[in-house]
C-alpha positions in Angstrom: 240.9 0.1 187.8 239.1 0.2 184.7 239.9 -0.7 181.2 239.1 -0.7 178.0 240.3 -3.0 174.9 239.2 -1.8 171.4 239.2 -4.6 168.6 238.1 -4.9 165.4 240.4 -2.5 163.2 242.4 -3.6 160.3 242.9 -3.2 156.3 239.5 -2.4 154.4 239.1 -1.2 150.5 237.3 1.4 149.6 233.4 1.5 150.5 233.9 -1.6 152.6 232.7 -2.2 156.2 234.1 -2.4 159.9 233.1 -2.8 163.0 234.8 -1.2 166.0 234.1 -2.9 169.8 235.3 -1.1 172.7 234.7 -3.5 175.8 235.3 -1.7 179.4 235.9 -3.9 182.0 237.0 -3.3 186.1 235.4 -1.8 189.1 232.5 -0.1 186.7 229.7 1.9 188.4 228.4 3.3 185.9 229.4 4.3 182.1 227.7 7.9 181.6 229.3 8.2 178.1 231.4 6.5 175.2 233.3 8.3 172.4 235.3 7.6 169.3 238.0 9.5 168.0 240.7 8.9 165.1 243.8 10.5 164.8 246.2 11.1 162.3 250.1 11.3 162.6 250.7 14.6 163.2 246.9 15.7 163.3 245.4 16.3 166.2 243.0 13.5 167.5 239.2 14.1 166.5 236.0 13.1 167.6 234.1 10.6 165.1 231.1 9.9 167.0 229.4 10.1 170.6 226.6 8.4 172.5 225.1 9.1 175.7 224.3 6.5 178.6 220.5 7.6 177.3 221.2 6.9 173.6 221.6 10.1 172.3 224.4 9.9 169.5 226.2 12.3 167.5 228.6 12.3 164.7 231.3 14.6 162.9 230.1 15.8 159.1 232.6 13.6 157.9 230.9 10.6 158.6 227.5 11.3 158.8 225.5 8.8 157.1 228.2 6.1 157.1 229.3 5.8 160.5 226.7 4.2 163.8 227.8 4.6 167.2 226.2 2.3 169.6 226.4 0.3 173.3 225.6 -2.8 174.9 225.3 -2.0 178.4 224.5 -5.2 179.6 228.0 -5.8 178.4 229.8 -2.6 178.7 230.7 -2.6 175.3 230.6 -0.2 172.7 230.4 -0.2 168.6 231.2 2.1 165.8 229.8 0.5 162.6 231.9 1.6 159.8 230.7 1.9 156.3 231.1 3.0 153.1 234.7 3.1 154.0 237.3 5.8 152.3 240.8 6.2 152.2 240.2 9.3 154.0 238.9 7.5 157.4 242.6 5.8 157.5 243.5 6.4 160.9 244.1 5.2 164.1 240.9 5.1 166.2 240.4 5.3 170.2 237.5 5.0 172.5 236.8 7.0 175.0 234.7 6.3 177.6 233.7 8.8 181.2 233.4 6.1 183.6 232.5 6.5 187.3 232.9 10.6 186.2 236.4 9.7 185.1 237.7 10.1 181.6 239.1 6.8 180.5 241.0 5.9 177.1 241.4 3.0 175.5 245.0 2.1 173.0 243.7 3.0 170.0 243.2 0.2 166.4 244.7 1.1 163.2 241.8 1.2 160.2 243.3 1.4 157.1 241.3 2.3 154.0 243.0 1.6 150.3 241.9 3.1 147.0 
């Protein structure tokens, strides 16, 4: 089985910092991608930022510039650095990893950005 166990959200103020982990843990071959998405109630889920197993990333418009997606391997762990923070990126945020070719989720952390 594998897992994975986000940490790190919580209640920021505007243009304020987080950092997102995302640590996979169980019978892990191999980790070929990790992903972050946010969703809103009654929004669908979107896709915040991606990064290959080679380290190619890329991010939706919206955070562009504020927003780094990035991976300890030795550790199986991933990051989404958060900042420049707006009330707009309140949401609740899930990784996603493909691991071992499956698709893998993990519970989701609540960020919550005041004005």
């Amino acid at each position: 089985q594998v897992q994975l166990v986000e940490s790190g959200g919580g209640s920021v103020q505007a243009g304020g910092s987080l950092r997102l982990s995302c640590a996979v843990s169980g019978s892990i071959n191999r980790i070929y991608a990790m992903k972050w998405y946010r969703q809103i109630p009654g929004k669908q889920r979107e896709l915040v930022a991606s990064i290959t197993r080679g380290g190619s990333t890329d991010y939706a418009d919206s955070v562009k510039g504020r927003f780094t997606i990035s991976e300890d391997n030795a550790k199986n762990t991933g990051y989404l650095q958060m900042n420049s923070l707006k009330p707009e990126d309140t949401a609740v945020y899930y990784c996603n990893a493909v691991v071992n070719l499956i698709n893998f989720w993990g519970q989701g952390t609540q960020v919550t950005v005041s004005s």
